[in-house]
C-alpha atoms as a printed R data frame, in Angstrom:
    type eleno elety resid chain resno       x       y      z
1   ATOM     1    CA   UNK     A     1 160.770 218.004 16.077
2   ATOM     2    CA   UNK     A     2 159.486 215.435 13.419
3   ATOM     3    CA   UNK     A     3 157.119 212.841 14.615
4   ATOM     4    CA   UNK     A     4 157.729 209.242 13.873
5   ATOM     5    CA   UNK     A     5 155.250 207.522 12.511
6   ATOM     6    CA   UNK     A     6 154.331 204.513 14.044
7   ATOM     7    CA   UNK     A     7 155.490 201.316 13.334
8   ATOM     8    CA   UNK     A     8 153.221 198.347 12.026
9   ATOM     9    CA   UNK     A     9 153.494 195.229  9.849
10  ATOM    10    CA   UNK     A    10 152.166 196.460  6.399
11  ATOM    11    CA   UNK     A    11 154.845 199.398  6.420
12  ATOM    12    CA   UNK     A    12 156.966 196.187  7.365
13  ATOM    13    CA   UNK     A    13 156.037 194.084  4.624
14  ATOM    14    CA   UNK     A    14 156.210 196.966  1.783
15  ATOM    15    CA   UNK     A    15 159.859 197.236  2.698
16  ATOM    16    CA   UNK     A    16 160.571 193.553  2.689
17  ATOM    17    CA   UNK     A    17 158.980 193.675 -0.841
18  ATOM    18    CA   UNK     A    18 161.144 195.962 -2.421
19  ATOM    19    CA   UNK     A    19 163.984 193.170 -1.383
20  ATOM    20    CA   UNK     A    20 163.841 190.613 -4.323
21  ATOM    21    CA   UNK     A    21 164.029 186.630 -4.419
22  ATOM    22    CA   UNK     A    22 166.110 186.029 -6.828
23  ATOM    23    CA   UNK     A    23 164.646 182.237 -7.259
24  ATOM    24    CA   UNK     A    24 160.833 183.465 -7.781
25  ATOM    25    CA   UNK     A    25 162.180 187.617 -9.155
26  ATOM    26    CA   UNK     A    26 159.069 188.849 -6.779
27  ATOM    27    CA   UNK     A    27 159.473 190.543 -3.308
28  ATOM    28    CA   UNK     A    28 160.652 188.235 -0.376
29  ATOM    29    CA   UNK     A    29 157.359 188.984  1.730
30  ATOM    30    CA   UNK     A    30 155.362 188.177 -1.717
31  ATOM    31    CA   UNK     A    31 157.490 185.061 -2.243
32  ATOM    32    CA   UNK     A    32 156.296 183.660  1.141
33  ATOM    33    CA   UNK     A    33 160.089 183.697  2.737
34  ATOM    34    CA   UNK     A    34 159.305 186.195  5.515
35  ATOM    35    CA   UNK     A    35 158.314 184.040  8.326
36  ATOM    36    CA   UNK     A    36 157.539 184.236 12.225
37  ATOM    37    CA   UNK     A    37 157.403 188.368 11.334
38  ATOM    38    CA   UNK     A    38 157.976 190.329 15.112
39  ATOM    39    CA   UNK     A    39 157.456 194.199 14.909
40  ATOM    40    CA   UNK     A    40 157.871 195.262 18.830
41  ATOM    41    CA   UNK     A    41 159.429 199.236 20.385
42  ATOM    42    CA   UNK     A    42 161.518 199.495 17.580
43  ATOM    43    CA   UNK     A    43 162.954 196.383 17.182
44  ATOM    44    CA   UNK     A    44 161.696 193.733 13.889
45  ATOM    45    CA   UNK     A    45 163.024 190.414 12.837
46  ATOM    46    CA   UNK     A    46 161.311 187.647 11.076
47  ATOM    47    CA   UNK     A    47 163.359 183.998  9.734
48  ATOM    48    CA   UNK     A    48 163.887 183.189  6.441
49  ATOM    49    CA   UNK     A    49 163.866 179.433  5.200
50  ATOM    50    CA   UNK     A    50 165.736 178.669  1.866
51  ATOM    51    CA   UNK     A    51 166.204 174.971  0.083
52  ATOM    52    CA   UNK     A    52 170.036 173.784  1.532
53  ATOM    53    CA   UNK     A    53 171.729 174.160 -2.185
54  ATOM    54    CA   UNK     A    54 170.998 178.076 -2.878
55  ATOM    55    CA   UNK     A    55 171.445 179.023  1.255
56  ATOM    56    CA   UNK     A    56 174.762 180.612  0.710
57  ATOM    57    CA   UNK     A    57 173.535 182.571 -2.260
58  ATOM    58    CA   UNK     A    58 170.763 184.153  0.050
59  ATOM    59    CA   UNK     A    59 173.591 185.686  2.417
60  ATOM    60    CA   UNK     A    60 173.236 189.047  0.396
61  ATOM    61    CA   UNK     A    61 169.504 188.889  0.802
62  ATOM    62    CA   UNK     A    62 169.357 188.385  4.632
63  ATOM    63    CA   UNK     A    63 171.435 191.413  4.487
64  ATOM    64    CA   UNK     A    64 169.925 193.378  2.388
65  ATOM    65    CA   UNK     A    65 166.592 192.738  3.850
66  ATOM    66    CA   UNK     A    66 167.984 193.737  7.239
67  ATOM    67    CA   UNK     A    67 169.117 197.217  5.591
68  ATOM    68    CA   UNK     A    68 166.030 197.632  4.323
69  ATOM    69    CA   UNK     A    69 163.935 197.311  7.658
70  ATOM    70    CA   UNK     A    70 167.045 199.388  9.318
71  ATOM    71    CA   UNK     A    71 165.959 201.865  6.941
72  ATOM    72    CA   UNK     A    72 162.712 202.671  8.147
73  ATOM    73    CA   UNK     A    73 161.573 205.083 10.416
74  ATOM    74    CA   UNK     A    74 161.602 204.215 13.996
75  ATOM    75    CA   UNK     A    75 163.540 200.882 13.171
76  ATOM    76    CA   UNK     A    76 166.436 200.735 16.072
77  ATOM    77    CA   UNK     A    77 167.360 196.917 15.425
78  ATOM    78    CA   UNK     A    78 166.356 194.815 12.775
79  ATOM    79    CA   UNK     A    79 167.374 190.966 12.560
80  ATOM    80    CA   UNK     A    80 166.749 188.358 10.048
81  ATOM    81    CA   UNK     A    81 167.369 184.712 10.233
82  ATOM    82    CA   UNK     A    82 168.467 182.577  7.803
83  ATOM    83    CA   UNK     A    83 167.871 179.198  7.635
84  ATOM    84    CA   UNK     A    84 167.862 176.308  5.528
85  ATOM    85    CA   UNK     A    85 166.226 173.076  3.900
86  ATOM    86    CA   UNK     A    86 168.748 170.473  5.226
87  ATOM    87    CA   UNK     A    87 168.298 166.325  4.656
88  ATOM    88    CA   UNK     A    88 169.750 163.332  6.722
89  ATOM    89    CA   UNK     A    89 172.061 161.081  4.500
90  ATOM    90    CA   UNK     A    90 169.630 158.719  1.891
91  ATOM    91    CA   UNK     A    91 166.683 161.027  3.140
92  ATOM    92    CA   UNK     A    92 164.446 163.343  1.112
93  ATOM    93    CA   UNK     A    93 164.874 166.885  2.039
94  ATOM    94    CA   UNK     A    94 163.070 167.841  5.248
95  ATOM    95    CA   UNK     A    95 162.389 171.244  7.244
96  ATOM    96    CA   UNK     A    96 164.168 171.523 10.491
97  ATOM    97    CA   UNK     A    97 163.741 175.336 10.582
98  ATOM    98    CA   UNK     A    98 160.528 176.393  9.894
99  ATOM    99    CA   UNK     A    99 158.267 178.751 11.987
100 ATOM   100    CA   UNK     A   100 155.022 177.564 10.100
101 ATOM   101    CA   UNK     A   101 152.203 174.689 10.278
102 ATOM   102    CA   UNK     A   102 154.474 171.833  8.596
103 ATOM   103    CA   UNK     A   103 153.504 168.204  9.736
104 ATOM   104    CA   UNK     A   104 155.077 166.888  7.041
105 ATOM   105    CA   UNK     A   105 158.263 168.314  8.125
106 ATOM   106    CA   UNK     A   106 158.230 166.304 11.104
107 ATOM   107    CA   UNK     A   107 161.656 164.051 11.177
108 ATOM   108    CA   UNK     A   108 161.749 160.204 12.246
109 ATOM   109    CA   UNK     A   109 162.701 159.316 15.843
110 ATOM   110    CA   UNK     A   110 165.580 157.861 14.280
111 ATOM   111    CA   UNK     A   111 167.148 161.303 13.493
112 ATOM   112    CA   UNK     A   112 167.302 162.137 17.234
113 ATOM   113    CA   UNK     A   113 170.499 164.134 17.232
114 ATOM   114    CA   UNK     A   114 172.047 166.484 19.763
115 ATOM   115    CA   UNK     A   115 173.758 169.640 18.829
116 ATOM   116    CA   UNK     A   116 176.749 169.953 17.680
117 ATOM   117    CA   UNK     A   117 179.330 170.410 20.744
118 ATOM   118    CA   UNK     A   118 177.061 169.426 23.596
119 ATOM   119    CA   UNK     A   119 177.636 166.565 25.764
120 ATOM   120    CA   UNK     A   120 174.476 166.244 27.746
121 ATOM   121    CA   UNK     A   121 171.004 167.239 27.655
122 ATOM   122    CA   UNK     A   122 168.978 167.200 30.664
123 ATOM   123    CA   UNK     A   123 164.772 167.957 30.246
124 ATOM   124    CA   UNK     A   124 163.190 169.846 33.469
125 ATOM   125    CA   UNK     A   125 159.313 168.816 33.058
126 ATOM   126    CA   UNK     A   126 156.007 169.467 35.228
127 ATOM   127    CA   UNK     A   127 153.528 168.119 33.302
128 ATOM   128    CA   UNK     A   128 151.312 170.835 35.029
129 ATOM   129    CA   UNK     A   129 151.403 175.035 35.351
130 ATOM   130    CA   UNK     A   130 152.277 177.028 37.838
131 ATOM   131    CA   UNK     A   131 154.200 174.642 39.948
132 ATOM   132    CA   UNK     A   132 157.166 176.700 39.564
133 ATOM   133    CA   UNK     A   133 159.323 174.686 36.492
134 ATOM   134    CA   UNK     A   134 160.996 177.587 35.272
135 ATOM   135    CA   UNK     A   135 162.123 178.940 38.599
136 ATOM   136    CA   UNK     A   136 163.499 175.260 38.990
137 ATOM   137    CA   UNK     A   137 165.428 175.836 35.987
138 ATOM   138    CA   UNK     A   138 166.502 178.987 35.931
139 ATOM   139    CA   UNK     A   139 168.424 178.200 39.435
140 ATOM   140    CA   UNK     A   140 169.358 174.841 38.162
141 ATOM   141    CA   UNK     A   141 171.115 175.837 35.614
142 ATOM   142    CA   UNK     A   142 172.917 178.662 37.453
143 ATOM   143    CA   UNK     A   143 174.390 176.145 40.529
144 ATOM   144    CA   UNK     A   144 175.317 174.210 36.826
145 ATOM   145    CA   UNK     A   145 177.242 177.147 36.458
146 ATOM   146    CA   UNK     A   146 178.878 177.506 39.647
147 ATOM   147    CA   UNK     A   147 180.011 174.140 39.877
148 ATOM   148    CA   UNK     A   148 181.985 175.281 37.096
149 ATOM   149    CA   UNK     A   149 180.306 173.593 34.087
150 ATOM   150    CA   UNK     A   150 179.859 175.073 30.396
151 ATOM   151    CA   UNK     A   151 175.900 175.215 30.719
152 ATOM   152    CA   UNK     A   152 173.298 176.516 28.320
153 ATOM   153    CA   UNK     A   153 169.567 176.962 28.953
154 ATOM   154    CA   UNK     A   154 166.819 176.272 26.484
155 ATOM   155    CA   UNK     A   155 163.550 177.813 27.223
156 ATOM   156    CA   UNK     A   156 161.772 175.638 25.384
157 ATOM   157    CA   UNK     A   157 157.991 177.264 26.867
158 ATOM   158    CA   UNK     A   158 157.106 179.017 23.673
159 ATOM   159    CA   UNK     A   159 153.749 180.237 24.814
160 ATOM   160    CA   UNK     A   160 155.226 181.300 27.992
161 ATOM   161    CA   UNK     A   161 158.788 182.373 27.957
162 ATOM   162    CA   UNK     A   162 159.690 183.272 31.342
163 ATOM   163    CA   UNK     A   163 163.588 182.867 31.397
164 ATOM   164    CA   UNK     A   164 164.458 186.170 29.640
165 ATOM   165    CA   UNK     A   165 162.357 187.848 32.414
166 ATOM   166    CA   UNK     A   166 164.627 185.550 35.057
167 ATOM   167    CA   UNK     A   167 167.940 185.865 33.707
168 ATOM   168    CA   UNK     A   168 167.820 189.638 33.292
169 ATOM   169    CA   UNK     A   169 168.203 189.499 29.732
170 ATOM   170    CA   UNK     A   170 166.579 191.941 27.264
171 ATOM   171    CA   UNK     A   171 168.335 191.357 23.945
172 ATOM   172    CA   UNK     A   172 168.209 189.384 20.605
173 ATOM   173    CA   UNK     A   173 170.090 186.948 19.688
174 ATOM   174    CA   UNK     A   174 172.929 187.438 16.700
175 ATOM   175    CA   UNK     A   175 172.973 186.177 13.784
176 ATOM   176    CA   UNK     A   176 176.857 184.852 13.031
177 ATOM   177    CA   UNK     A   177 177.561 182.560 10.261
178 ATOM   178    CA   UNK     A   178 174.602 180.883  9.683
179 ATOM   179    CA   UNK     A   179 174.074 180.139 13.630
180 ATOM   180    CA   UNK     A   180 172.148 182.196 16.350
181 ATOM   181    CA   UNK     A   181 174.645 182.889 19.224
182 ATOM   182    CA   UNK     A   182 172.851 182.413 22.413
183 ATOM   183    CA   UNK     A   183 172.738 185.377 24.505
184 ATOM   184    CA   UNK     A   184 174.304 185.011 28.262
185 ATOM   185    CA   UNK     A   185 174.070 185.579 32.051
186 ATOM   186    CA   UNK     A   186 175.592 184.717 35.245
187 ATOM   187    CA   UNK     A   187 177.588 181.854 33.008
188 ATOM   188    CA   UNK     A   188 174.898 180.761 31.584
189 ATOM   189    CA   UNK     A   189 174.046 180.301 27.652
190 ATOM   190    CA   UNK     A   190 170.260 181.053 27.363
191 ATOM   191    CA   UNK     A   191 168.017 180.755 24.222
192 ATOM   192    CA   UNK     A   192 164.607 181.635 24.115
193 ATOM   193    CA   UNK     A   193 161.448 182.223 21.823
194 ATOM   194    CA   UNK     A   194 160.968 185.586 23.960
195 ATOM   195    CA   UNK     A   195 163.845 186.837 22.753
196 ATOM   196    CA   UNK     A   196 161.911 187.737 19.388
197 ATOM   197    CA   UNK     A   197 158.003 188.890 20.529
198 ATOM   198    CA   UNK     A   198 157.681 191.434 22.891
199 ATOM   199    CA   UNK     A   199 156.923 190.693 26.676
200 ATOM   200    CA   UNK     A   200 153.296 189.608 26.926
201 ATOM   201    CA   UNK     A   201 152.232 189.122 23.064
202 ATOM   202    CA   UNK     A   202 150.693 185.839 22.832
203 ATOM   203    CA   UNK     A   203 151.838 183.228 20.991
204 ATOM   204    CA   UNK     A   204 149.024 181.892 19.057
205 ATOM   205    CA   UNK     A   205 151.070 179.107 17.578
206 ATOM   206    CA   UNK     A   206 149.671 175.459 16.032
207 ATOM   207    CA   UNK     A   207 151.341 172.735 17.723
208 ATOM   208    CA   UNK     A   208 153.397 171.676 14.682
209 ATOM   209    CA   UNK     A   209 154.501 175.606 14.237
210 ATOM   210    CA   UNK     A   210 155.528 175.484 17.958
211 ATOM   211    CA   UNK     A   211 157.868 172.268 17.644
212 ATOM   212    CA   UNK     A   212 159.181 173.791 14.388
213 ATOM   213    CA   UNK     A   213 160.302 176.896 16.489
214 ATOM   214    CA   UNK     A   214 161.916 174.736 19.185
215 ATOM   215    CA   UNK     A   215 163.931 172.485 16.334
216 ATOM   216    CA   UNK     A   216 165.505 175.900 15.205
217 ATOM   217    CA   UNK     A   217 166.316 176.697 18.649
218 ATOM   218    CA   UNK     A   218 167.982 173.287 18.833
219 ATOM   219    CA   UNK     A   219 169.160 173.228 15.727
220 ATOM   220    CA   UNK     A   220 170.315 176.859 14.346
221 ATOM   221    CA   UNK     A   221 171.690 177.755 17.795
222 ATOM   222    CA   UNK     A   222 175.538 177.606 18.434
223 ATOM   223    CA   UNK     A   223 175.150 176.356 21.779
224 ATOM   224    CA   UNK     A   224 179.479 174.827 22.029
225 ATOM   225    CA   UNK     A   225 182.243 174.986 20.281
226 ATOM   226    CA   UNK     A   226 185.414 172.346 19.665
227 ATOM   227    CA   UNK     A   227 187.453 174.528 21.250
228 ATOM   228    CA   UNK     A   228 184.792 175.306 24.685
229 ATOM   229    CA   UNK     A   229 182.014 172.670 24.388
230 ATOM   230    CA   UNK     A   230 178.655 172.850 26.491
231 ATOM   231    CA   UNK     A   231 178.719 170.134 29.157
232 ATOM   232    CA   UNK     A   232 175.070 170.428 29.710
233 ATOM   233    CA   UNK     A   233 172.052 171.659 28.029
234 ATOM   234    CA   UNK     A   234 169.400 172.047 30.167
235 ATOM   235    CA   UNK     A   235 165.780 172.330 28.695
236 ATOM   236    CA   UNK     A   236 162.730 174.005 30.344
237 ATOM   237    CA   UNK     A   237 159.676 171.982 28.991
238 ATOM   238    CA   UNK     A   238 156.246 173.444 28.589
239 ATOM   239    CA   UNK     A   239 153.607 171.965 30.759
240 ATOM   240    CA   UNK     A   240 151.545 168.860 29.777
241 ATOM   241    CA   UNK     A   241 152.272 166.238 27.350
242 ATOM   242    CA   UNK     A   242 151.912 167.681 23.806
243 ATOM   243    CA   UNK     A   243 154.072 168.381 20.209
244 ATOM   244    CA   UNK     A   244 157.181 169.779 22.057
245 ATOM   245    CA   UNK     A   245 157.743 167.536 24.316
246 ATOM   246    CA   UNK     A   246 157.166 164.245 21.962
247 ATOM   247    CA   UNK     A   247 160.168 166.874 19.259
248 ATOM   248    CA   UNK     A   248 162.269 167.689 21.945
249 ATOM   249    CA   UNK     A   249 162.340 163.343 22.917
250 ATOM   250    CA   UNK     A   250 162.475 162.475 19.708
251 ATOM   251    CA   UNK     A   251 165.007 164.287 17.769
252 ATOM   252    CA   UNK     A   252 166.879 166.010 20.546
253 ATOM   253    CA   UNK     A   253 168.678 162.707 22.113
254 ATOM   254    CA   UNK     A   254 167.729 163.565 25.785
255 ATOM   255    CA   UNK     A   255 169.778 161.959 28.721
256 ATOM   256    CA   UNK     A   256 167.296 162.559 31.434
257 ATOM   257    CA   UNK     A   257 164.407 164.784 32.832
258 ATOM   258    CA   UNK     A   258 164.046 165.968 36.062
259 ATOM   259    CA   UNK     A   259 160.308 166.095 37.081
260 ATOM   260    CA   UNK     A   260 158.999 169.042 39.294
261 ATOM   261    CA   UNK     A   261 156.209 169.099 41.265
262 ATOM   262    CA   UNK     A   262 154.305 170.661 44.423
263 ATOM   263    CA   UNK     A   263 153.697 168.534 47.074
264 ATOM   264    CA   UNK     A   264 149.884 168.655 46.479
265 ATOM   265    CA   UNK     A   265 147.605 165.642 44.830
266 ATOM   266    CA   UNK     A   266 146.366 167.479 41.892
267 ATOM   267    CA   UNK     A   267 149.615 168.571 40.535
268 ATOM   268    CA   UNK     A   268 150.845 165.387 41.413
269 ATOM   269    CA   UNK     A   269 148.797 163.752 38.915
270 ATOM   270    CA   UNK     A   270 149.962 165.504 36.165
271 ATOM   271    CA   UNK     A   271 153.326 164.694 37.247
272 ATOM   272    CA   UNK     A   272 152.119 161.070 36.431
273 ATOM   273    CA   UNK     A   273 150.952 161.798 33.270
274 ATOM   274    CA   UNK     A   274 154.516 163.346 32.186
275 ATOM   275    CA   UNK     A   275 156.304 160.150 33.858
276 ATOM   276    CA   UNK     A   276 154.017 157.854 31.751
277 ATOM   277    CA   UNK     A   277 154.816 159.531 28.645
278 ATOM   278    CA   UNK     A   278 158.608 159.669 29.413
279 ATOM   279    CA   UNK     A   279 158.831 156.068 29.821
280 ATOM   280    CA   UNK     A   280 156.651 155.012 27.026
281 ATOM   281    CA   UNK     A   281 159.908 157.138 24.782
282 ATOM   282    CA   UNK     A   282 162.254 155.497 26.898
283 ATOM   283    CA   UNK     A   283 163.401 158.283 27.993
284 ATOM   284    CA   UNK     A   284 165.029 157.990 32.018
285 ATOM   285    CA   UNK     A   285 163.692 160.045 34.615
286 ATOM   286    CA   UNK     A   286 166.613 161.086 36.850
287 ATOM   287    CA   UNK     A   287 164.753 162.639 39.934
288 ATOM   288    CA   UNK     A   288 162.226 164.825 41.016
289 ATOM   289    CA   UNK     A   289 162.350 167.816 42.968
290 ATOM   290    CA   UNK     A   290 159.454 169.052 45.123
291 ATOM   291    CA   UNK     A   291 158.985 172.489 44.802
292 ATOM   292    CA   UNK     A   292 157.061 175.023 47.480
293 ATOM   293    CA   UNK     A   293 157.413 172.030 50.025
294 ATOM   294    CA   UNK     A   294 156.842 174.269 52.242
295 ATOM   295    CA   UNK     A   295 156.701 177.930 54.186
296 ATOM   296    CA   UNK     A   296 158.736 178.637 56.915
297 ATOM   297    CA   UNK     A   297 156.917 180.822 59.560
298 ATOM   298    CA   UNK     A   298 158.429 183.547 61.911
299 ATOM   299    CA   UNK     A   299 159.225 181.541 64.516
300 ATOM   300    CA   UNK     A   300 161.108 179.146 62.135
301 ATOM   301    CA   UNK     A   301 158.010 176.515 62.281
302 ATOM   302    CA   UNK     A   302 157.315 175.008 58.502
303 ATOM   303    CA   UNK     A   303 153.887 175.644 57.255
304 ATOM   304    CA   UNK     A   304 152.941 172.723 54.716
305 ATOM   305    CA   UNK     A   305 150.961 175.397 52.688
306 ATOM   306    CA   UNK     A   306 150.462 172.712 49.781
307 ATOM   307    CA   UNK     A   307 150.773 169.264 51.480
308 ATOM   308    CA   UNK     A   308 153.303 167.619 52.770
309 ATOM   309    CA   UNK     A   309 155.762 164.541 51.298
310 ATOM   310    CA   UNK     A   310 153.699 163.981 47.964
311 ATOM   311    CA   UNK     A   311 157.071 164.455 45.771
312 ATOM   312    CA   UNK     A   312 158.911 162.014 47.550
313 ATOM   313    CA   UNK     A   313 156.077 159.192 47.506
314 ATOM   314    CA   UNK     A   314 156.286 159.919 43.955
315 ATOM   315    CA   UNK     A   315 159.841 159.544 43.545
316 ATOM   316    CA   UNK     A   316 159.640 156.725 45.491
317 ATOM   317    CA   UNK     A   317 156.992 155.516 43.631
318 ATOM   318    CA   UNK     A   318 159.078 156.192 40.669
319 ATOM   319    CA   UNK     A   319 161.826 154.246 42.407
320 ATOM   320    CA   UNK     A   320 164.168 157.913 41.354
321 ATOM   321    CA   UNK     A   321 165.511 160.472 43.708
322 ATOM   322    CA   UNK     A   322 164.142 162.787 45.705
323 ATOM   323    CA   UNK     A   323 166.381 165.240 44.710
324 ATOM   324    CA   UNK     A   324 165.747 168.453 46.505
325 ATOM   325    CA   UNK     A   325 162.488 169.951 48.625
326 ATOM   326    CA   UNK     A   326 162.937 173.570 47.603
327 ATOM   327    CA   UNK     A   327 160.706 175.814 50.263
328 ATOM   328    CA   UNK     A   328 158.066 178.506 49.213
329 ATOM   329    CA   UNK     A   329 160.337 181.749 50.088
330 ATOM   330    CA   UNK     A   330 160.116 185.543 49.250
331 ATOM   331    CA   UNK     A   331 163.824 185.808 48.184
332 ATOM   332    CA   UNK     A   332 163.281 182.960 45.875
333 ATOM   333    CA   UNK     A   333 160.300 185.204 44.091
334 ATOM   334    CA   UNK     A   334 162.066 188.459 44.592
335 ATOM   335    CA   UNK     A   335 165.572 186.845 42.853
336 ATOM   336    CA   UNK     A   336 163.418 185.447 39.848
337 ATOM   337    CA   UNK     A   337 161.661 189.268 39.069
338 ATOM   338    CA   UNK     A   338 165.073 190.883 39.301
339 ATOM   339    CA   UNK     A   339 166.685 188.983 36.793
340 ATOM   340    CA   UNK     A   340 169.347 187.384 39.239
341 ATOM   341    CA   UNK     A   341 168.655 183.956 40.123
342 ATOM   342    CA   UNK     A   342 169.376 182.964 43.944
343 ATOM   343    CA   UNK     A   343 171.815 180.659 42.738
344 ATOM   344    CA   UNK     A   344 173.572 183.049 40.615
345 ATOM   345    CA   UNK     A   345 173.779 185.440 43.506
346 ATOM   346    CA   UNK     A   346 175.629 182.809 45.833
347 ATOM   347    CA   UNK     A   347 172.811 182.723 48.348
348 ATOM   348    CA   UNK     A   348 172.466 180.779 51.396
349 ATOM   349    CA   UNK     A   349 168.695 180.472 52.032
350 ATOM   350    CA   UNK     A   350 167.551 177.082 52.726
351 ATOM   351    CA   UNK     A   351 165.953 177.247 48.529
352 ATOM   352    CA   UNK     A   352 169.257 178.412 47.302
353 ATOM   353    CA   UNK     A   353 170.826 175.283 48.798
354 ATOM   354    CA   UNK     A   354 168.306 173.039 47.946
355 ATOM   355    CA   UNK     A   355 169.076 173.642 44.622
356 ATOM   356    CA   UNK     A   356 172.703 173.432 44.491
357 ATOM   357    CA   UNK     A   357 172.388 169.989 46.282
358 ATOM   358    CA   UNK     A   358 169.939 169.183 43.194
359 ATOM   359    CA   UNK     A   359 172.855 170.174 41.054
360 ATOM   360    CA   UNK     A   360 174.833 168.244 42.856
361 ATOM   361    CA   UNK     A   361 173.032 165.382 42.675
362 ATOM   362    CA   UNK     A   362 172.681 165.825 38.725
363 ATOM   363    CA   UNK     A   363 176.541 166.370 37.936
């Protein structure tokens, strides 16, 4: 039996170089167009950023740069995205899909656009960790589902991707004329930076390298069609108040964010801080939705583990919704590491309905 040897970036790169760009006649690693490279069990892709006016003539490069990593030993899938250089009308040329430091690249609130094909676009924001955002999410946009709308997810945490892990999906996205096709689960359309670094690597991303990698998301993903549009995009936000949340406001055309928080003081406040910086973008805030409200004992008594009614003085506060008080519950953690949200799996437990009657309240 023949060992294979093991797989790491320079045997990566030497490949890639024996691809040439035919704009610069060196190899497309040398020529600075492999970018956001991820080497991980077998599986490499990296994106590829052209000006707009040669993009179609770099279709035979993407592939043959894809051949070439498929080519090496212990390669079992190798992807490479294409993107390109694209300009609003009376604009110079900007970036939209660039996984690199770019400021410069940064577009005008002005060009807020959402995708093509999507009707709405509803933000889920904590402004603090660990208060359970992407569980909120995840289930959110799975009632979505079940209520029968065309709903995609955008994990939008780059530096911690958790809805991969929660929607049971361990793939990569394709690449299909010129778009990413979001991969799916229990009806839902999911896109995610952890679809492209392996489970645990760190993402030790600038912040304008981050919002770059969530305007391709946005931007490069086929989220709807003409035919079978998306009727709601739902976005899990990072916590706190930096880069992606100011791209995502700005250039994404956001109808609303839903604001999650425990019921305790100090996550409270950071609640505030990501209300404040909603409304100073103008940007509504459609409820919030108070997550681990509470544990519910054997003898059916609720423990207020992390306070008690600090959501809904916010939202009240806020002069929003209270739009669901989703209890701390061992089905709700056991559905999220199985890959099959509660939602998805037509549950009845008290958290299960808490979020459909969120949903409900969203439609």
């Amino acid at each position: 039996m023949t060992d294979v040897p093991a797989l790491d970036r320079d045997t990566v790169l030497a490949a890639l170089d024996g691809v040439v760009d035919p704009r610069t006649g060196k190899g497309i690693a040398s020529a600075g167009l492999v970018q956001g490279l991820a080497v991980r069990d077998g599986s490499v892709g990296f994106i590829m950023e052209v000006p707009a006016a040669v993009a179609p003539s770099y279709a035979p490069v993407r592939e043959a740069a894809e051949r070439a990593l498929k080519a090496l030993p212990g390669v079992t899938r190798a992807q490479v995205v294409l993107t390109a250089e694209v300009a609003p009308p009376g604009a110079r040329p900007r970036k939209t899909a660039r996984l690199s430091p770019d400021p410069a690249a940064e577009p005008k609130a002005s060009e807020a656009a959402r995708p093509d094909h999507v009707k709405r676009v509803i933000a889920v924001a904590s402004g603090k960790g660990g208060v359970g955002k992407s569980t909120v999410s995840v289930n959110l946009a799975c009632a979505f589902a079940r209520l029968g709308l065309n709903v995609g997810l955008l994990d939008a945490d780059v530096y911690g991707p958790s809805a991969p892990k929660m929607m049971g999906i361990d793939q990569e996205p394709a690449y299909v004329d010129g778009k990413l096709q979001p991969l799916e689960a229990h009806g839902v359309k999911l896109m995610s930076i952890g679809f492209m670094v392996a489970e645990g690597s760190p993402m030790i991303w600038r912040g304008p390298m981050a919002s770059s990698a969530v305007r391709q998301m946005v931007q490069d993903v086929r989220w709807g069609t003409a035919d079978a549009p998306l009727d709601l995009l739902l976005v899990d936000l990072p916590p706190g108040t930096g880069d992606i949340h100011l791209t995502l406001v700005q250039k994404l055309g956001i109808d609303g964010v839903v604001l999650v928080s425990t019921p305790q003081e100090i996550a409270l406040i950071d609640a505030r801080r990501a209300a404040a910086m909603f409304a100073k973008t103008s940007t509504p805030i459609l409820g919030v939705i108070e997550n681990m409200a509470w544990f519910e004992g054997p003898d059916g008594s609720r423990l207020p583990i992390f306070g008690q009614g600090g959501a809904a003085a916010e939202a009240q506060r806020l002069s929003v919704p209270l739009l669901a008080e989703v209890p701390l519950e061992i089905p709700l953690r056991e559905a999220g590491d199985a890959g099959t949200p509660l939602t998805a799996a037509g549950s009845q437990s008290p958290a299960a309905k808490a979020f459909e009657q969120a949903a409900r309240a969203l439609v």
